[in-house]
mmCIF file as Biopython writes it, N, C-alpha, C and O atoms, coordinates in Angstrom:
data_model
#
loop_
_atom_site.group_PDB
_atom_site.id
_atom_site.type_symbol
_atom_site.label_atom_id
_atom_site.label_alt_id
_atom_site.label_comp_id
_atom_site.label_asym_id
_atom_site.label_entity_id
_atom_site.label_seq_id
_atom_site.pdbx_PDB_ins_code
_atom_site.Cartn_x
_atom_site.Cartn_y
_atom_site.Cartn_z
_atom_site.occupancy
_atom_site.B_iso_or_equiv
_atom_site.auth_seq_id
_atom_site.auth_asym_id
_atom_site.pdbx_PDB_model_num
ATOM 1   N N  . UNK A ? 1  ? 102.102 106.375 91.656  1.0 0.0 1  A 1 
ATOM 2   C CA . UNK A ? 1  ? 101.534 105.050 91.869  1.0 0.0 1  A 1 
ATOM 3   C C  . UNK A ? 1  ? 101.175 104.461 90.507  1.0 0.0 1  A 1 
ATOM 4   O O  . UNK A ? 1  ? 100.319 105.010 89.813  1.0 0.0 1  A 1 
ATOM 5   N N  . UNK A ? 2  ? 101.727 103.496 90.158  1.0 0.0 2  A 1 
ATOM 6   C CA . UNK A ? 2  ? 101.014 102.709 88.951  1.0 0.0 2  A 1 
ATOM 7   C C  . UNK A ? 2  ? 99.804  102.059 88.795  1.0 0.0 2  A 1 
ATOM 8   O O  . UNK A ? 2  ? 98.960  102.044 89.691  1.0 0.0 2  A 1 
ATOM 9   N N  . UNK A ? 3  ? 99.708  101.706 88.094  1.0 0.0 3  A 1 
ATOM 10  C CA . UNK A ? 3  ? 98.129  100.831 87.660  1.0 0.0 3  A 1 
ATOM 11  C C  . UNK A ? 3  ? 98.205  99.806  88.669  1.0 0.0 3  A 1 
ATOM 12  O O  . UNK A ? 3  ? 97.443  99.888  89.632  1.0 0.0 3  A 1 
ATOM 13  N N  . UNK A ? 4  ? 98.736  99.186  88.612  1.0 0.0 4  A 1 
ATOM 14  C CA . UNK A ? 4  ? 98.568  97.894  89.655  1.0 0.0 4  A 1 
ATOM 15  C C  . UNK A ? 4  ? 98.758  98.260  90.836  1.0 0.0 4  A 1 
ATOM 16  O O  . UNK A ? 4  ? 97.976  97.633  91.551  1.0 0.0 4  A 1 
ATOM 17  N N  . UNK A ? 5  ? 99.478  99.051  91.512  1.0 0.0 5  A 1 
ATOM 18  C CA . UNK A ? 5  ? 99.146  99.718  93.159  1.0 0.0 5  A 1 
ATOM 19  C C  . UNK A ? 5  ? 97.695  99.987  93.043  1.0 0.0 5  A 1 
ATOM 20  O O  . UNK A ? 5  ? 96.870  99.418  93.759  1.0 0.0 5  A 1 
ATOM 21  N N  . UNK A ? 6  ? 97.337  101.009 91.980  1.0 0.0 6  A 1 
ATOM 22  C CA . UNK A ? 6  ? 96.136  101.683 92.003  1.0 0.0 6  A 1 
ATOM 23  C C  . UNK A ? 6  ? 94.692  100.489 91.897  1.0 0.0 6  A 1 
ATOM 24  O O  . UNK A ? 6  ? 93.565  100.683 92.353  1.0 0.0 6  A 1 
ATOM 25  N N  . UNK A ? 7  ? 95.060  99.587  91.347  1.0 0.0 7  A 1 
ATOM 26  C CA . UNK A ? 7  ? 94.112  98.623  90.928  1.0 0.0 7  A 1 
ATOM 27  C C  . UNK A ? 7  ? 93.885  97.794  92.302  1.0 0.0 7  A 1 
ATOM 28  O O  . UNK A ? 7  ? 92.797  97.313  92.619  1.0 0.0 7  A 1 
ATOM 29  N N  . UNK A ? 8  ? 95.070  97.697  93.069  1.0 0.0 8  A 1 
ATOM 30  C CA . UNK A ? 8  ? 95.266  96.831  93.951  1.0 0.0 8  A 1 
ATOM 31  C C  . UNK A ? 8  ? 93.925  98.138  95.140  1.0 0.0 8  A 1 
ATOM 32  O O  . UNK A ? 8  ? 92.749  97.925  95.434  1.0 0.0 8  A 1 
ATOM 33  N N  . UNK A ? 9  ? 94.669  99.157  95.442  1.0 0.0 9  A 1 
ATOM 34  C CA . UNK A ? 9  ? 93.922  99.821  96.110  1.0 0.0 9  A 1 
ATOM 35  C C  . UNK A ? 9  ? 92.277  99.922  96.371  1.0 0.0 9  A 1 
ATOM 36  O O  . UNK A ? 9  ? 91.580  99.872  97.384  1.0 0.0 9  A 1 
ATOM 37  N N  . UNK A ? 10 ? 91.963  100.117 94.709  1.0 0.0 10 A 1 
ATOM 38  C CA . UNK A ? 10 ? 90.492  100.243 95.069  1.0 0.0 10 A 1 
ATOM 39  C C  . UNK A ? 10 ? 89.633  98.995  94.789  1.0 0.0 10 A 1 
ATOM 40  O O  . UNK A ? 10 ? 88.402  99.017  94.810  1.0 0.0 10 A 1 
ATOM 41  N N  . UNK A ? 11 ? 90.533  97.681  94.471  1.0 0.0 11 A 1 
ATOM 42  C CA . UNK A ? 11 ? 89.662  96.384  94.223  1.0 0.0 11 A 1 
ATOM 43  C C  . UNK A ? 11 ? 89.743  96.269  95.979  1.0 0.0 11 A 1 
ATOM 44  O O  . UNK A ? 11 ? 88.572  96.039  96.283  1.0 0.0 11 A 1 
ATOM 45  N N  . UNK A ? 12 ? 90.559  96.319  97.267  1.0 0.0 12 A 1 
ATOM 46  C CA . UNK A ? 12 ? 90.553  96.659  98.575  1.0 0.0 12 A 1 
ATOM 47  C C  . UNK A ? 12 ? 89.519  97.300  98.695  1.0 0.0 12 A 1 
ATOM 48  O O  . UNK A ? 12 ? 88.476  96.654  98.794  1.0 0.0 12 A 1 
ATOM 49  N N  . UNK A ? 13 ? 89.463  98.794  98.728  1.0 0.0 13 A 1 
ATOM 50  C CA . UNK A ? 13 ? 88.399  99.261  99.574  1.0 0.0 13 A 1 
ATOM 51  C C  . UNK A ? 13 ? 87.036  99.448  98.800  1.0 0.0 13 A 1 
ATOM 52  O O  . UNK A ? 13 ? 86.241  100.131 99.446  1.0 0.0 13 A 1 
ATOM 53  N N  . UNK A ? 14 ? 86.446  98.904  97.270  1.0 0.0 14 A 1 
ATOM 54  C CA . UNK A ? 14 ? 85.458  98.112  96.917  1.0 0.0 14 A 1 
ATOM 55  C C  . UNK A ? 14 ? 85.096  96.911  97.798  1.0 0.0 14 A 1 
ATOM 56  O O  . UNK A ? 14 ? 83.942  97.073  98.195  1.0 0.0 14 A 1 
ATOM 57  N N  . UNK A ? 15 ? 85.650  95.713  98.286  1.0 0.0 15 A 1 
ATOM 58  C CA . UNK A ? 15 ? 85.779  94.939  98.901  1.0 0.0 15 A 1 
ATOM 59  C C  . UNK A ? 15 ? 85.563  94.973  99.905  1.0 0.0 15 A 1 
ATOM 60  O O  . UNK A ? 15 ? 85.065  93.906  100.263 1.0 0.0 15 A 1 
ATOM 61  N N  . UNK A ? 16 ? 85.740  96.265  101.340 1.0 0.0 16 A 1 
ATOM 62  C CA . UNK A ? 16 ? 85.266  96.575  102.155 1.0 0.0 16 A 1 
ATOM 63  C C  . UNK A ? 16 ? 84.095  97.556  101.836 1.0 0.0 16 A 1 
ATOM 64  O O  . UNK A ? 16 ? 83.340  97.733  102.792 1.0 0.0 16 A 1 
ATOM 65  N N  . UNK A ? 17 ? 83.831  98.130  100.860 1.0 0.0 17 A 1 
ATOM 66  C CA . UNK A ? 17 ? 82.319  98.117  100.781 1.0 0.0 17 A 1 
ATOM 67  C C  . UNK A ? 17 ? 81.168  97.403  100.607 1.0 0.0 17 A 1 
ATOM 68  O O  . UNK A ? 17 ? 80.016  97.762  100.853 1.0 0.0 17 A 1 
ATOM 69  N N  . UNK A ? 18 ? 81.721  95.942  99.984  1.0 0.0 18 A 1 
ATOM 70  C CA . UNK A ? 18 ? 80.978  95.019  99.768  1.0 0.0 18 A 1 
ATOM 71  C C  . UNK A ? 18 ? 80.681  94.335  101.096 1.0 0.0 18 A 1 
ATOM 72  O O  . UNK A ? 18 ? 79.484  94.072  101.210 1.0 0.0 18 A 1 
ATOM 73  N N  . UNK A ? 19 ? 81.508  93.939  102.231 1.0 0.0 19 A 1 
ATOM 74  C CA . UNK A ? 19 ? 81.677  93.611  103.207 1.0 0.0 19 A 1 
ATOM 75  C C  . UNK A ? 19 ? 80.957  94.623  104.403 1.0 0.0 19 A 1 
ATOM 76  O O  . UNK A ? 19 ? 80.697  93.977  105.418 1.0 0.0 19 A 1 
ATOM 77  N N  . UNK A ? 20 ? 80.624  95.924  104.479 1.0 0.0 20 A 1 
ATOM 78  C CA . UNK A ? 20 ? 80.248  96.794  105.136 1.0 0.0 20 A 1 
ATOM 79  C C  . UNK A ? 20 ? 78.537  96.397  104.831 1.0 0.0 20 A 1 
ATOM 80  O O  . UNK A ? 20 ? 77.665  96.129  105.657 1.0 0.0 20 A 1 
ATOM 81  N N  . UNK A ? 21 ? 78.464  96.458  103.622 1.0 0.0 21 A 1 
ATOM 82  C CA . UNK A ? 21 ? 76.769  96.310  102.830 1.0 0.0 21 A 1 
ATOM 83  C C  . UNK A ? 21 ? 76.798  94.795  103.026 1.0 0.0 21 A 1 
ATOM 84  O O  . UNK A ? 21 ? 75.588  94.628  102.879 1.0 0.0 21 A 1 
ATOM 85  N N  . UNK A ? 22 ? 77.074  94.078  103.155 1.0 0.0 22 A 1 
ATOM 86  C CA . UNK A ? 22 ? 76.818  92.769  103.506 1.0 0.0 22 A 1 
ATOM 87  C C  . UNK A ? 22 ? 76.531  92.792  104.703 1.0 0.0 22 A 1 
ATOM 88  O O  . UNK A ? 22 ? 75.371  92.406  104.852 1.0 0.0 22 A 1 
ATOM 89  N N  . UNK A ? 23 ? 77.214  93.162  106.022 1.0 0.0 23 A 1 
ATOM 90  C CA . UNK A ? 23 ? 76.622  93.673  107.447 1.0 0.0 23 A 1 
ATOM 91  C C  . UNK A ? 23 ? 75.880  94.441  107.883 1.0 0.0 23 A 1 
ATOM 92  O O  . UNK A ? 23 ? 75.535  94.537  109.061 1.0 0.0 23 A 1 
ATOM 93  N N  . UNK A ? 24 ? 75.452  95.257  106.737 1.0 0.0 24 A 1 
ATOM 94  C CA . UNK A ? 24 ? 73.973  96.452  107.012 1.0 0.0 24 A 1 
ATOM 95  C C  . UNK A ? 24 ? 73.144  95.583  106.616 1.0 0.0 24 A 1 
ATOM 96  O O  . UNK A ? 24 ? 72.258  95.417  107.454 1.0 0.0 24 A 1 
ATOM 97  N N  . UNK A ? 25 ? 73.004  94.772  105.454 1.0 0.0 25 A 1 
ATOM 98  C CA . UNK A ? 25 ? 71.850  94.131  104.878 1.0 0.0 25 A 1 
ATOM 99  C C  . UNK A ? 25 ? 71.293  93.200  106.130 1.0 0.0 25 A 1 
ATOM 100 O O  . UNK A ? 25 ? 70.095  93.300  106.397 1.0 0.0 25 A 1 
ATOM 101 N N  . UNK A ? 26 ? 72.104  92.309  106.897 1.0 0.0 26 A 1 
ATOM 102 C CA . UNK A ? 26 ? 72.224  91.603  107.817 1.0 0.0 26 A 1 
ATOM 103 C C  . UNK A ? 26 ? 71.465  92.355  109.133 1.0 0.0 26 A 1 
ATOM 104 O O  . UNK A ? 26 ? 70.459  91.862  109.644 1.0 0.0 26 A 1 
ATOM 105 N N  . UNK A ? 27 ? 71.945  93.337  109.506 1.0 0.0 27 A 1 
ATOM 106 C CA . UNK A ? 27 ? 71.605  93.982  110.766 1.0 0.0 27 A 1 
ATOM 107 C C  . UNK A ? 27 ? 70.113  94.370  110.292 1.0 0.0 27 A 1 
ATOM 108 O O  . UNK A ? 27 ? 69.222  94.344  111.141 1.0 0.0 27 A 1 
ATOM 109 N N  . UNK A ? 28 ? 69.797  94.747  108.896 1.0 0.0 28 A 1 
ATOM 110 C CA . UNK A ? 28 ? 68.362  95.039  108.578 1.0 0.0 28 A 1 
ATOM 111 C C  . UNK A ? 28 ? 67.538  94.271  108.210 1.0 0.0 28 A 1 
ATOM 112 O O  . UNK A ? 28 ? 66.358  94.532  107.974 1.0 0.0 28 A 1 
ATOM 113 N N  . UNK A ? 29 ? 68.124  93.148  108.115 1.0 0.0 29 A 1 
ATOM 114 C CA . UNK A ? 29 ? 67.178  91.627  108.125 1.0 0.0 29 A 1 
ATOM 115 C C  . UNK A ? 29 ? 66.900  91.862  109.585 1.0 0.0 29 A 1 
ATOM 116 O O  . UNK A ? 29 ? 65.890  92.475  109.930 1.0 0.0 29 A 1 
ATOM 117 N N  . UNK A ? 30 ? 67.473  91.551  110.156 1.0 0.0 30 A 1 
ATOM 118 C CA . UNK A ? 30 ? 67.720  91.057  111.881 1.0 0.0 30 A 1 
ATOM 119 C C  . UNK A ? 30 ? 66.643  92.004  112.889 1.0 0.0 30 A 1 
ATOM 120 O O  . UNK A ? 30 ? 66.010  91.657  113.886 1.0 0.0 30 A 1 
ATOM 121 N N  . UNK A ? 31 ? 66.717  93.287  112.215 1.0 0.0 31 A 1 
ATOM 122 C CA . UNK A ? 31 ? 65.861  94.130  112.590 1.0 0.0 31 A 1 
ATOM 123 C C  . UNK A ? 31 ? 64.361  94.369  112.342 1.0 0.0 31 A 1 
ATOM 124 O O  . UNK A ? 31 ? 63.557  95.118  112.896 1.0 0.0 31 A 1 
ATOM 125 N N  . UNK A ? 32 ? 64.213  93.243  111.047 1.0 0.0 32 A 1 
ATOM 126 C CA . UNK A ? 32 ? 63.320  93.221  110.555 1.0 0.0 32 A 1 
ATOM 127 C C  . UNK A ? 32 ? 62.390  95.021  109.479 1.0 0.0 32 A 1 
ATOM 128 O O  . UNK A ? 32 ? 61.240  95.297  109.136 1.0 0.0 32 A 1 
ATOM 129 N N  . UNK A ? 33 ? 63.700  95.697  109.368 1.0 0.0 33 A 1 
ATOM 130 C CA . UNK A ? 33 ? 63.493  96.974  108.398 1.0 0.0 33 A 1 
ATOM 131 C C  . UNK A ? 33 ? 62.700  96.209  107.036 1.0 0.0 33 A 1 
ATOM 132 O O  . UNK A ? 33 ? 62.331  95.036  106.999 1.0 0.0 33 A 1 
ATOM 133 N N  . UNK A ? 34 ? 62.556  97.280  105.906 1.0 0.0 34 A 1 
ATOM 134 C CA . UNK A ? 34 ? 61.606  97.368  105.046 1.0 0.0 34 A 1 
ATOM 135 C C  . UNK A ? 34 ? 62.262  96.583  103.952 1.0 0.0 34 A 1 
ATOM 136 O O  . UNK A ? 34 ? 63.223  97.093  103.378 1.0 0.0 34 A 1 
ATOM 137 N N  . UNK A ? 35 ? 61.947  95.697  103.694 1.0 0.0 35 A 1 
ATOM 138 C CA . UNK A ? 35 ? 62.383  95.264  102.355 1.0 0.0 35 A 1 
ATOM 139 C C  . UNK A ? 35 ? 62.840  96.170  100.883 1.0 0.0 35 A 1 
ATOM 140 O O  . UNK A ? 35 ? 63.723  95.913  100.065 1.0 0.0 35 A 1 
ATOM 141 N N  . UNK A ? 36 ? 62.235  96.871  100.914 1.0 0.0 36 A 1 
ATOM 142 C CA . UNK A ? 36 ? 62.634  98.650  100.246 1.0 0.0 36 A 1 
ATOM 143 C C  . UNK A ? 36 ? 63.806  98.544  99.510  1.0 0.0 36 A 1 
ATOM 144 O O  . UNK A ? 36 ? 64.331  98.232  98.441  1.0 0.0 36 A 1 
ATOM 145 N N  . UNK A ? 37 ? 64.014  99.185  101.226 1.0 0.0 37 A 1 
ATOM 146 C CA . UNK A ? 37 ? 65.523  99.805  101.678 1.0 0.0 37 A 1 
ATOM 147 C C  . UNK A ? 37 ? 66.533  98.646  101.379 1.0 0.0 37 A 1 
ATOM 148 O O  . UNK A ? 37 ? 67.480  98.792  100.606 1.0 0.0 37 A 1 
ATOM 149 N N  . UNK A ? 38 ? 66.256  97.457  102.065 1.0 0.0 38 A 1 
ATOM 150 C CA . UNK A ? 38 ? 67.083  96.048  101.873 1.0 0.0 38 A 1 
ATOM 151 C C  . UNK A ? 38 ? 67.480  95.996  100.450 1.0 0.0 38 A 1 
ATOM 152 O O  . UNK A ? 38 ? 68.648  95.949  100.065 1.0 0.0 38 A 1 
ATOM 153 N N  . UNK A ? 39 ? 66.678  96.005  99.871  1.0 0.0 39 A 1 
ATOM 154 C CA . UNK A ? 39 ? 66.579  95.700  98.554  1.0 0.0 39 A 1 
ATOM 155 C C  . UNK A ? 39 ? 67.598  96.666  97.915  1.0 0.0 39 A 1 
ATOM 156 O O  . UNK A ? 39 ? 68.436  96.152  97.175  1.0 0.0 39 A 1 
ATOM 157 N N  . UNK A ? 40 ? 67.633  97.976  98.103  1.0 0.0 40 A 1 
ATOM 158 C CA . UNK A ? 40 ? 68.503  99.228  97.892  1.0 0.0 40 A 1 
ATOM 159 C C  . UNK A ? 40 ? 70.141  98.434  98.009  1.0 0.0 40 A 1 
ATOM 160 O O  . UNK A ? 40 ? 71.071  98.262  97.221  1.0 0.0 40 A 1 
ATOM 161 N N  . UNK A ? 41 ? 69.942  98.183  99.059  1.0 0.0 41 A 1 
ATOM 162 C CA . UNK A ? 41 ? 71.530  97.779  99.491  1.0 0.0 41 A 1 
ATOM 163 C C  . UNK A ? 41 ? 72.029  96.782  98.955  1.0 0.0 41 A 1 
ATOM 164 O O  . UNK A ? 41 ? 73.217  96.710  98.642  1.0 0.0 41 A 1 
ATOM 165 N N  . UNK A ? 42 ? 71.054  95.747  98.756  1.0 0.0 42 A 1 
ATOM 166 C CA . UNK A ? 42 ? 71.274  94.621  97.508  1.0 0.0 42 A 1 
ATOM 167 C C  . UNK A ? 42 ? 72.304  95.209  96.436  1.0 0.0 42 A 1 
ATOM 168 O O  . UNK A ? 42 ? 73.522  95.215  96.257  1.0 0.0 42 A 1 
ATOM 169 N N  . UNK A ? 43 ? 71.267  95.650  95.881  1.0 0.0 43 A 1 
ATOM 170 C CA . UNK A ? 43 ? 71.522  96.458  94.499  1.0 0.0 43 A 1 
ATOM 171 C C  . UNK A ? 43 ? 72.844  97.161  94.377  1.0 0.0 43 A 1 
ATOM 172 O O  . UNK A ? 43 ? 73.530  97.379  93.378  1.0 0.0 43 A 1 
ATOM 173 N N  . UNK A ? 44 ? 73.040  97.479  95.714  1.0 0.0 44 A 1 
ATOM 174 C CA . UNK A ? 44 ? 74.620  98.161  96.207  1.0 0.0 44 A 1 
ATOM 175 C C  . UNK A ? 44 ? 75.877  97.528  95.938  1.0 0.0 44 A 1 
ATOM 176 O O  . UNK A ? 44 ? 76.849  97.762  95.219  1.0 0.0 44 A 1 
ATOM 177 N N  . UNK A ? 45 ? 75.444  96.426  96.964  1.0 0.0 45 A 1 
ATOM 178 C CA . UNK A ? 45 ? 76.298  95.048  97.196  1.0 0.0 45 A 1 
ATOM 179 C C  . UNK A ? 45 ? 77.001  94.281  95.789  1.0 0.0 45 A 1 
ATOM 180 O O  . UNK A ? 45 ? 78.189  94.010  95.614  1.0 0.0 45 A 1 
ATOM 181 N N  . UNK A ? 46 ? 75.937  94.057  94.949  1.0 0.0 46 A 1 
ATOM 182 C CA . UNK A ? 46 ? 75.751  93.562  93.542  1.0 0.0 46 A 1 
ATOM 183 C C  . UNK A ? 46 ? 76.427  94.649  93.018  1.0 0.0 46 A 1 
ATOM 184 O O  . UNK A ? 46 ? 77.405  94.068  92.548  1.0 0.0 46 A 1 
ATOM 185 N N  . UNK A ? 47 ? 76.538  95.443  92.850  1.0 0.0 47 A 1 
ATOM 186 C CA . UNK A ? 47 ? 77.086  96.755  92.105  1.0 0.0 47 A 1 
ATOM 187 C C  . UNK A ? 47 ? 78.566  96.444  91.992  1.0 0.0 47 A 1 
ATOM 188 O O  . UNK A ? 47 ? 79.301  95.932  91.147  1.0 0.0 47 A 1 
ATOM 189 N N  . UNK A ? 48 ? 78.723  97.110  93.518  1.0 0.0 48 A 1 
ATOM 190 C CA . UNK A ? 48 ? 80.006  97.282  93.942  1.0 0.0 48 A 1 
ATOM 191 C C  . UNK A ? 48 ? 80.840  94.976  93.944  1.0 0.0 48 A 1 
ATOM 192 O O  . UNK A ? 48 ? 82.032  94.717  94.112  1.0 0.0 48 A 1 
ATOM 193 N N  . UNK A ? 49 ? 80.246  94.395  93.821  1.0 0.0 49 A 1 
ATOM 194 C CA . UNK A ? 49 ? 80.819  93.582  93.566  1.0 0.0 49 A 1 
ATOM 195 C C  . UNK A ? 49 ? 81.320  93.279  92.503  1.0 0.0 49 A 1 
ATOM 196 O O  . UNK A ? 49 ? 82.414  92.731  92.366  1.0 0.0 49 A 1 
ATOM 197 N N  . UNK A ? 50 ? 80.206  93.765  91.227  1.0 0.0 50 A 1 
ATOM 198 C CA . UNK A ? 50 ? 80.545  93.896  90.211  1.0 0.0 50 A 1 
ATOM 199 C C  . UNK A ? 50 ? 81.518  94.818  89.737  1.0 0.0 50 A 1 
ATOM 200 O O  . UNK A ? 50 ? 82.180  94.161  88.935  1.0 0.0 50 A 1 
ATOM 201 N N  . UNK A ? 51 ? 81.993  96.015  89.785  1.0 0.0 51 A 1 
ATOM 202 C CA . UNK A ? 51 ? 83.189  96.768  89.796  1.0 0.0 51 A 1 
ATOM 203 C C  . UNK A ? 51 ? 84.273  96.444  90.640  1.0 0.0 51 A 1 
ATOM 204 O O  . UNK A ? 51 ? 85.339  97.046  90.512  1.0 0.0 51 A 1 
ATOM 205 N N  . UNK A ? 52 ? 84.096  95.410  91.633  1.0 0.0 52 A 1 
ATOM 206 C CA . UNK A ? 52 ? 85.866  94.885  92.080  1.0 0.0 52 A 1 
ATOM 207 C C  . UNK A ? 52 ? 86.283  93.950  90.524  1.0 0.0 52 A 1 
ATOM 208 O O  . UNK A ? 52 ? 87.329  94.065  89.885  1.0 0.0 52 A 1 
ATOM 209 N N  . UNK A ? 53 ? 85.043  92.990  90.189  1.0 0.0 53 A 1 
ATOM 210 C CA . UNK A ? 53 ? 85.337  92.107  88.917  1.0 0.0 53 A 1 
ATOM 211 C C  . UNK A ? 53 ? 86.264  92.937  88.184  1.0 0.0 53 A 1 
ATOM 212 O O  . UNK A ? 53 ? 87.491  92.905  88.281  1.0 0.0 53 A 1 
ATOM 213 N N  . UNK A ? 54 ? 85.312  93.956  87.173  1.0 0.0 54 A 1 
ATOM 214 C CA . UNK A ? 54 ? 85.846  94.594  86.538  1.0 0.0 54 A 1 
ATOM 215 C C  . UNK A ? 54 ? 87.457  94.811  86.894  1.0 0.0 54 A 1 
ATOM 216 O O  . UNK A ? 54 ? 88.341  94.166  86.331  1.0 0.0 54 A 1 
ATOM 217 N N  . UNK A ? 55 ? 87.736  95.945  88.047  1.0 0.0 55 A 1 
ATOM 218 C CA . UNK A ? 55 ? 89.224  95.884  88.363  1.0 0.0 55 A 1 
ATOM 219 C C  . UNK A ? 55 ? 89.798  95.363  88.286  1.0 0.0 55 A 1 
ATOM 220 O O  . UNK A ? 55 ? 90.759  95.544  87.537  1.0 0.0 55 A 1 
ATOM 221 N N  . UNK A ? 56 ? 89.561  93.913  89.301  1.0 0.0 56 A 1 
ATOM 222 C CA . UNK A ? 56 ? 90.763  92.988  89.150  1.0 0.0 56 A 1 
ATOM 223 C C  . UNK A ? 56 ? 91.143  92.526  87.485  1.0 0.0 56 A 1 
ATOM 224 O O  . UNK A ? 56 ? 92.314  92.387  87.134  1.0 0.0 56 A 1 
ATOM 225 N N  . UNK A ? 57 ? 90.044  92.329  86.591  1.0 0.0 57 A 1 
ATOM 226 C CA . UNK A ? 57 ? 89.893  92.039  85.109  1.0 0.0 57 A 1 
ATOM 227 C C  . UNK A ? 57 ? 91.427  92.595  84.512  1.0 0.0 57 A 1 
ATOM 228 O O  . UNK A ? 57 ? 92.308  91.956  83.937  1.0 0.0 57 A 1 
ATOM 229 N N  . UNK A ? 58 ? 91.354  94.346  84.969  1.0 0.0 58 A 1 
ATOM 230 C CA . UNK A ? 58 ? 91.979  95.036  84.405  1.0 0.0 58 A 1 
ATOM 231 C C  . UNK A ? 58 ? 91.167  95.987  83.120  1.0 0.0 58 A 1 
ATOM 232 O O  . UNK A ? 58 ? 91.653  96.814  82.348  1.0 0.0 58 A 1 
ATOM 233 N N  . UNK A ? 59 ? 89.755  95.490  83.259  1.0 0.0 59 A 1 
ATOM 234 C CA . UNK A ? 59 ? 88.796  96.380  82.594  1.0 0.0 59 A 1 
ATOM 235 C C  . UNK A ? 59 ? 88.633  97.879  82.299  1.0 0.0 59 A 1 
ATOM 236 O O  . UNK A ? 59 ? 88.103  98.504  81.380  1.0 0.0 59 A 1 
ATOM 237 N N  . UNK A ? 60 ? 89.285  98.223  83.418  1.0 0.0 60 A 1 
ATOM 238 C CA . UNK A ? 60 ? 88.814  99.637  83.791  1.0 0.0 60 A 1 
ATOM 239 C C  . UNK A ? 60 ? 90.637  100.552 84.088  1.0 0.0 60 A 1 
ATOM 240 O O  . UNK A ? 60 ? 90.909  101.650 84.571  1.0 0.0 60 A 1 
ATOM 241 N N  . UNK A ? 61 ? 91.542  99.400  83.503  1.0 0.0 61 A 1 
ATOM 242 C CA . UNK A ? 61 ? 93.007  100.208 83.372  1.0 0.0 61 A 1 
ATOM 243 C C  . UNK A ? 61 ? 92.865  101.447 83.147  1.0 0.0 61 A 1 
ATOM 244 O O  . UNK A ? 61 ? 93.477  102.276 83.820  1.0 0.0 61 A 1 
ATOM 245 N N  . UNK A ? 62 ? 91.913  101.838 82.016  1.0 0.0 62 A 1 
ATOM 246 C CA . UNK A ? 62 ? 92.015  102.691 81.453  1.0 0.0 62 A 1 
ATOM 247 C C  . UNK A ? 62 ? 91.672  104.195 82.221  1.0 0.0 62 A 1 
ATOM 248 O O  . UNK A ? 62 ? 92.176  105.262 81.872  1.0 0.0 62 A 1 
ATOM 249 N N  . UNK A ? 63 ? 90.808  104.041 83.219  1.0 0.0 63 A 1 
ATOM 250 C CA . UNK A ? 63 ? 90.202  105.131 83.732  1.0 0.0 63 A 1 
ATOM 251 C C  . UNK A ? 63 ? 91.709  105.376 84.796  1.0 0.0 63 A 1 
ATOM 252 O O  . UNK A ? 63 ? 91.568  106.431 85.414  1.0 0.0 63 A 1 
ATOM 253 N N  . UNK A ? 64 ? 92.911  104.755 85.101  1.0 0.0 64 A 1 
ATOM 254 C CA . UNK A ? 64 ? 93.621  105.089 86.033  1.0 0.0 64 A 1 
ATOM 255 C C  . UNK A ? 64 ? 94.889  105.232 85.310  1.0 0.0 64 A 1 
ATOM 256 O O  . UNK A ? 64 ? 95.883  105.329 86.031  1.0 0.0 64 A 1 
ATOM 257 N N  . UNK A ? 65 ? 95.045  105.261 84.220  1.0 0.0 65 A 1 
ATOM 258 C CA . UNK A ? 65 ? 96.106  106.096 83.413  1.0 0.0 65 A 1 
ATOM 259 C C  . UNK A ? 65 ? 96.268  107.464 83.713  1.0 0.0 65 A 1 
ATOM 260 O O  . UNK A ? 65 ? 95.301  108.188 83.475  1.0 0.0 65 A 1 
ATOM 261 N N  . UNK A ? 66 ? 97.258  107.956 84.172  1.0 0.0 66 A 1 
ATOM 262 C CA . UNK A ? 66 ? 97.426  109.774 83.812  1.0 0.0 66 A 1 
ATOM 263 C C  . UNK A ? 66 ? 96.699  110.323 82.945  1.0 0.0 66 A 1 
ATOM 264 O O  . UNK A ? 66 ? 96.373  109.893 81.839  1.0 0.0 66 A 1 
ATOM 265 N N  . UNK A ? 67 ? 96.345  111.636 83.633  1.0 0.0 67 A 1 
ATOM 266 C CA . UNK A ? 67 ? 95.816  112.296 82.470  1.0 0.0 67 A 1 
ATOM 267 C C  . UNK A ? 67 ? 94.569  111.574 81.704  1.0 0.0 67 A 1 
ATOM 268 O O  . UNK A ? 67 ? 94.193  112.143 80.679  1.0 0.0 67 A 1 
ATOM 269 N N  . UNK A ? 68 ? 94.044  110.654 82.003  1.0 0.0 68 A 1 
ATOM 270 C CA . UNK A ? 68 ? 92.669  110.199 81.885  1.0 0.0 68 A 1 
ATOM 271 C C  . UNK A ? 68 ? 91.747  110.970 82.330  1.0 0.0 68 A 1 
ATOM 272 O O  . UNK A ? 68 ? 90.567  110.629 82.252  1.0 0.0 68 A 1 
#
């Protein structure tokens, strides 16, 4: 698999993690849970949004080279 399959792959299922933590944060508003925890998943959300950036960038080519 090359860089760009590979890039393509995990900027995808980053993306459904962002999307998964966007519907927990939601269900724990809704539920009225601890701001805490909410806050945790924030921080998640924001994360992992921030590392699809990176990918798609091509920032992080480097970590999916062979032998890296």
């Amino acid at each position: 698999m090359g860089i760009t399959e590979s890039r393509k792959l995990i900027r995808d299922f980053l993306k459904r993690c962002v999307e998964y933590a966007d519907e927990s944060i939601k269900r724990k508003k809704e539920r009225g849970e601890d701001e805490g925890e909410i806050s945790k998943w924030i921080a998640y959300r924001d994360f992992t949004e921030h590392a699809v950036m990176e990918v798609e960038s091509g920032e992080l080519d480097s970590w999916l080279e062979e032998g890296s």
